[in-house]
C-alpha positions in Angstrom: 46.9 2.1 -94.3 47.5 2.9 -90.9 48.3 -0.9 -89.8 50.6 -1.8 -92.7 52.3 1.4 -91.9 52.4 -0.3 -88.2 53.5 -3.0 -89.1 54.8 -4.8 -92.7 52.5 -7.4 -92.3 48.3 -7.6 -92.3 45.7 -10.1 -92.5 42.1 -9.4 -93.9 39.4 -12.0 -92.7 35.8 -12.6 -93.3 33.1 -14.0 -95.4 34.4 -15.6 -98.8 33.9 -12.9 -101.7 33.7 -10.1 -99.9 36.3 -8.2 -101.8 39.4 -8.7 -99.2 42.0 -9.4 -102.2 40.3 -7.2 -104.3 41.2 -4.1 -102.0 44.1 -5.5 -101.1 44.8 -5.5 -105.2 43.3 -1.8 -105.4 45.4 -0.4 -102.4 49.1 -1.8 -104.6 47.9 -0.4 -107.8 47.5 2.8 -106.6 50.3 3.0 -104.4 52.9 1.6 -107.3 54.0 2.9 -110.2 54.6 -0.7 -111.5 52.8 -3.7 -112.1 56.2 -5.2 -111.3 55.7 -4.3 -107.9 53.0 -6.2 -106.7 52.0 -9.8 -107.0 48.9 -11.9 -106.1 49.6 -15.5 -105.3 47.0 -18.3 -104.2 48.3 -20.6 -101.4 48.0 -23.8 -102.0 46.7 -26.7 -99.8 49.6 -28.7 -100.7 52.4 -26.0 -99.3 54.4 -27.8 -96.6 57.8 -25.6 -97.3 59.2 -22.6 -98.1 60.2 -23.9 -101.2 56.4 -22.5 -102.8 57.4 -19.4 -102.3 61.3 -19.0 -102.5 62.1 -22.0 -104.6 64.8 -24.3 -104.3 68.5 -25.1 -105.3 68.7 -27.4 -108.3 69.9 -31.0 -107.1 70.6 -32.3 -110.9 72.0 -29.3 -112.3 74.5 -27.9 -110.3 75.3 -23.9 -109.7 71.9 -23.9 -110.8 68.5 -22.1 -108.7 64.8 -22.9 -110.0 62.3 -20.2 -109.1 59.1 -20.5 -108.3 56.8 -20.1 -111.0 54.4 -17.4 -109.5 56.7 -14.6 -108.9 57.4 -14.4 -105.5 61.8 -15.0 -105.4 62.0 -12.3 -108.3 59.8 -9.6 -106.5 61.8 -9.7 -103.0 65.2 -9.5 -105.6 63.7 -6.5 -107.3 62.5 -4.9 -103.7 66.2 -5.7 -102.1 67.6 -3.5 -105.2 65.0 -0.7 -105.1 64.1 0.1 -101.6 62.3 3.8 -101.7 59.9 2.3 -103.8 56.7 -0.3 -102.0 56.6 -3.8 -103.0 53.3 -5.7 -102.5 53.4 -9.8 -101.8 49.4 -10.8 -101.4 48.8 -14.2 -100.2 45.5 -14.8 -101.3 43.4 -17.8 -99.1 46.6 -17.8 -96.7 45.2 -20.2 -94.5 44.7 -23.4 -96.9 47.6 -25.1 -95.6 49.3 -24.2 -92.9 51.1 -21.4 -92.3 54.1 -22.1 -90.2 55.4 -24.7 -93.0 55.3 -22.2 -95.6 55.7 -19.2 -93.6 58.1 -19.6 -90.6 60.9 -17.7 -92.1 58.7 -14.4 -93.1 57.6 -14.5 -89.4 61.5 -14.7 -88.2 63.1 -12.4 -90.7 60.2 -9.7 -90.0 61.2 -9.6 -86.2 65.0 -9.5 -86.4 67.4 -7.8 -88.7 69.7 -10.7 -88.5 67.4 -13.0 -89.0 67.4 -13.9 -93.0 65.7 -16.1 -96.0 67.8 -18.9 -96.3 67.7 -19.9 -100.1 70.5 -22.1 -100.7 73.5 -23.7 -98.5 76.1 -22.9 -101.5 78.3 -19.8 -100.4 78.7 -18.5 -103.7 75.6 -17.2 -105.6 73.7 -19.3 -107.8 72.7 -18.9 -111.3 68.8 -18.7 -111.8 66.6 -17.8 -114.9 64.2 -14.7 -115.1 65.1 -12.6 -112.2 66.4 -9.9 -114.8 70.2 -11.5 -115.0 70.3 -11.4 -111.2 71.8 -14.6 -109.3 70.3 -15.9 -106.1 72.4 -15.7 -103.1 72.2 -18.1 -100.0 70.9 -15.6 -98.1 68.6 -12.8 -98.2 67.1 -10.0 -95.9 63.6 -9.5 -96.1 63.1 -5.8 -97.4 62.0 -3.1 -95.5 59.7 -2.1 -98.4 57.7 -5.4 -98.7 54.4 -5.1 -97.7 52.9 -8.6 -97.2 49.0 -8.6 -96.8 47.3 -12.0 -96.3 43.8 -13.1 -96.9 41.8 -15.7 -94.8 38.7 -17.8 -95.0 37.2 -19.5 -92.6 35.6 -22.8 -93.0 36.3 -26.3 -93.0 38.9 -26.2 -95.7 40.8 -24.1 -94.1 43.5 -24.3 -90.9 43.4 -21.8 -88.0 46.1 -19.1 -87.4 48.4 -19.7 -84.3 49.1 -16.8 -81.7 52.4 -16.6 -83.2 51.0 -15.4 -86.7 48.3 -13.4 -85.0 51.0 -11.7 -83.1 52.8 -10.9 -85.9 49.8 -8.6 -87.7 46.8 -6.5 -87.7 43.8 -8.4 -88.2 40.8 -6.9 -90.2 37.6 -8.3 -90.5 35.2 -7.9 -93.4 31.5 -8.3 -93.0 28.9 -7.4 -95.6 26.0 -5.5 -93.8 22.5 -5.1 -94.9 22.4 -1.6 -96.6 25.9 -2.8 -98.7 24.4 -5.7 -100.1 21.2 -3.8 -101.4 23.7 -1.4 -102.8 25.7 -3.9 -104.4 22.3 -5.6 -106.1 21.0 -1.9 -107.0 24.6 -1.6 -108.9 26.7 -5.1 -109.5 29.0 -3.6 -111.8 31.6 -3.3 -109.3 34.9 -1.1 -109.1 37.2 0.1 -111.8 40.3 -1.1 -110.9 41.8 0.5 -113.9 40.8 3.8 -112.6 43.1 3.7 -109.4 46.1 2.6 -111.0 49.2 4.8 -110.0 47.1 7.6 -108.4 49.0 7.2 -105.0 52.2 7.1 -106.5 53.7 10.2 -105.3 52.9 9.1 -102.1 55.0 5.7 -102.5 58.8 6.9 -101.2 56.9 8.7 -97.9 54.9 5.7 -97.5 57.9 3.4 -97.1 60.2 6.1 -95.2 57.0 6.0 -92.4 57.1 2.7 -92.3 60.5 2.3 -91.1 60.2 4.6 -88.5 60.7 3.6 -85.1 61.1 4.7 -81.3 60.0 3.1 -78.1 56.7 4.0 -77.2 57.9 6.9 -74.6 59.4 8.1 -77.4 56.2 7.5 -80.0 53.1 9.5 -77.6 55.6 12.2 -76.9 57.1 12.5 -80.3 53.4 13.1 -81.6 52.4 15.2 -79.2 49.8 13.0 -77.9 47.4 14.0 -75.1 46.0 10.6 -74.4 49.2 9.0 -73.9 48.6 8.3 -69.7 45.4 7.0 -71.0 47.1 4.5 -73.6 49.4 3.1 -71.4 46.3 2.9 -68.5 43.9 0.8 -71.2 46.8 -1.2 -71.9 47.4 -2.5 -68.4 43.7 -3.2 -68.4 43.4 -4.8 -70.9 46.9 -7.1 -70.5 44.5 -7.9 -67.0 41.5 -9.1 -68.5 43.2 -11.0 -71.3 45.5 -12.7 -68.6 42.7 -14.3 -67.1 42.4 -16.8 -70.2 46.3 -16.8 -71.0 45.9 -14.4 -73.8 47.7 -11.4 -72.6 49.6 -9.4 -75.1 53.5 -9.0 -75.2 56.0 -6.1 -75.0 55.6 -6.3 -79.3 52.0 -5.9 -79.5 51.6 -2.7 -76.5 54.7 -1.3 -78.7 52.5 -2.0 -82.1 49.3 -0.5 -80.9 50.7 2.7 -79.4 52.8 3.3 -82.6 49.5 2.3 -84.7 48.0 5.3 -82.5 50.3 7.5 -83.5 50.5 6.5 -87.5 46.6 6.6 -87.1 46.3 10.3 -85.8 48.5 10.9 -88.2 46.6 10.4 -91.0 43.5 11.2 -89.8 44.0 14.9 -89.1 42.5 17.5 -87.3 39.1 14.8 -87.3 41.2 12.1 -84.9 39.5 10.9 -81.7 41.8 8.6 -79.5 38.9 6.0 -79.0 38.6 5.2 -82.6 42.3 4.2 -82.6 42.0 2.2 -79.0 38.7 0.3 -80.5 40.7 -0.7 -84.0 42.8 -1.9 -81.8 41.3 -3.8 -79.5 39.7 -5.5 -82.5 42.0 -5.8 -84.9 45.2 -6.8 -82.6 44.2 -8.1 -79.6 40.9 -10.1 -79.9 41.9 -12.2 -83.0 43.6 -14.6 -80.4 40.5 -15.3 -78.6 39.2 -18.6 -79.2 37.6 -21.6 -76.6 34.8 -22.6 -75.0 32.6 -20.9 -72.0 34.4 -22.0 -69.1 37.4 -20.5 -71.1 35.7 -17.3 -72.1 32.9 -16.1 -70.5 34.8 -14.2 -68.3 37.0 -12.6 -70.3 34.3 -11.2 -73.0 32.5 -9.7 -70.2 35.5 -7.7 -69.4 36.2 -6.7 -72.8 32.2 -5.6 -73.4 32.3 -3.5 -69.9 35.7 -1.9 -71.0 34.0 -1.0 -75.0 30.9 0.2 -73.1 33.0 2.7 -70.6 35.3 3.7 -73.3 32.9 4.2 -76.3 34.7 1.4 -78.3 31.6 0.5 -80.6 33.3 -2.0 -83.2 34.8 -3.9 -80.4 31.7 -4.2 -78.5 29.7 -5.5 -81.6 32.3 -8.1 -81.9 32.4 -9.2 -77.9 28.5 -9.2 -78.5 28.5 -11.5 -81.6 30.7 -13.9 -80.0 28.9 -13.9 -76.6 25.8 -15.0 -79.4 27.7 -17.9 -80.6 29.0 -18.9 -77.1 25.5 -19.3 -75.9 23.9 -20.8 -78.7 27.6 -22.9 -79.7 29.3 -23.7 -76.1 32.4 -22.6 -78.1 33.3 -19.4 -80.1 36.3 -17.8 -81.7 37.2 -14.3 -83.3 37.4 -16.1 -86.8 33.9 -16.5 -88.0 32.6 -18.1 -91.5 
């Protein structure tokens, strides 16, 4: 919650089946009211344009607009005309074509206001079928109540996220451990989804209004009264230093992301929030997802990062340097993305 409330925008990653669209699924029934805001789509290996997700002006018929078939056109409409209320876009298997070809325009229009969807070059609106009577005009704004979450496997199906999407999101990786796959075999039956539907819902107009705040990140630590902001903006330079070494450092975006993720995250985490559990989601989820060579490239680099998790207590991003220090040994090579 706390990184789509950072940011519109979130990629889960991780082994194949491990529930990622499933929670993502879980997380929009409860949060909506409506089973007409959400929608699950499956990327397709064949998407080279936009057209798969915002369709297409008709070249036979004219005045005329065909939708896409799954859904996708009709629920940024519906969010444009309804914005106190969260609208869900999951892109399940984002990564099975590429994602610039398809994507490019969500990654613009989520960065600038006056940066738009371009549907159609036709100034007036065009007629289009099942979007509740509503035409489709030649432009559109993405809405600052669409929530887009993205899924990800890695194999060798699959095509590898470029700095600019990983720039654009919080990356969360899902691994099955030990102890949750005997508890899964002791009881397979899994989740009722059923059971979560609309429980949130009362929480939906706060969740957007949250979402669309925003401040500088002077204005962020002080505005939350938090103690650990010197600290914040210390890691940060650190960090920018160590990733710099490999050409990985992180923009003015992502240090104005993570402190604001800080302060959503302590937040909602109450009286029980520690600073060092926000820093180490962090680290993880927004800075190392970039990461990605071989040992003359990276060596250096993950010893930094493991010294930094070790002196600051960060114990998710320490497993992770550790993991791929494993695979840079045994491999020659290693990236964040694992299979």
């Amino acid at each position: 919650m706390s990184s789509l409330l950072t940011k519109r925008f979130c990629v889960l990653t991780g082994l194949a089946g491990s529930g990622k669209t499933k929670l993502a699924e879980a997380f929009a029934m409860w949060l909506c009211e409506s089973e007409d805001q959400y929608r699950v789509v499956a990327v397709g290996a064949d998407w080279t344009s936009n057209e798969n997700l915002l369709g297409y002006a008709d070249a036979i018929n004219a005045g005329a607009y065909q939708l896409p078939s799954n859904g996708v056109l009709d629920l940024i409409i519906k969010a444009s005309n309804d914005k106190e209320k969260p609208y869900f876009l999951i892109l399940d298997e984002m990564n099975l074509s590429h994602v610039e070809r398809y994507f490019a325009d969500f990654l613009s229009a989520m960065e600038s206001s006056n940066s738009k969807l371009r549907l159609h070059g036709v100034p007036a609106k065009l007629k289009a079928g099942g979007v509740d009577g509503t035409d489709v005009p030649h432009e559109l704004a993405l809405p600052n109540n669409l929530f887009i979450i993205g899924t990800v496997n890695v194999d060798e199906t699959t095509y590898m996220f470029s700095p600019k999407v990983l720039d654009r999101a919080n990356v969360i990786e899902f691994r099955a451990t030990h102890d949750q796959m005997a508890a899964f075999l002791d009881d397979p039956t899994g989740i009722n989804l059923k059971a979560l539907e609309h429980q949130g819902a009362a929480f939906a107009q706060a969740f957007v209004q949250r979402s669309n705040a925003d401040a500088d990140i002077a204005t962020l630590v002080d505005a939350a009264g938090l103690p650990y902001g010197p600290q914040l903006k210390a890691d940060l330079l650190v960090l920018f230093t160590a990733l710099a070494d490999m050409g990985a450092e992180f923009g003015f975006r992502s240090a104005k992301e993570i402190a604001r993720f800080t302060v959503i995250h302590k937040e909602l985490s109450g009286a029980g929030w520690h600073y060092k559990d926000a820093l180490d989601a962090q680290v993880l989820q927004k800075l190392m997802p970039k990461l990605h060579g071989s040992a003359r490239k990276l060596d250096g680099v993950l010893k930094k990062l493991a010294e930094f998790a070790v002196e600051n207590d960060l114990p998710l991003t320490l497993e992770k340097v550790k993991r791929m220090q494993d695979r840079l040994k045994r491999d020659g090579f290693t990236s964040f993305a694992e299979a």
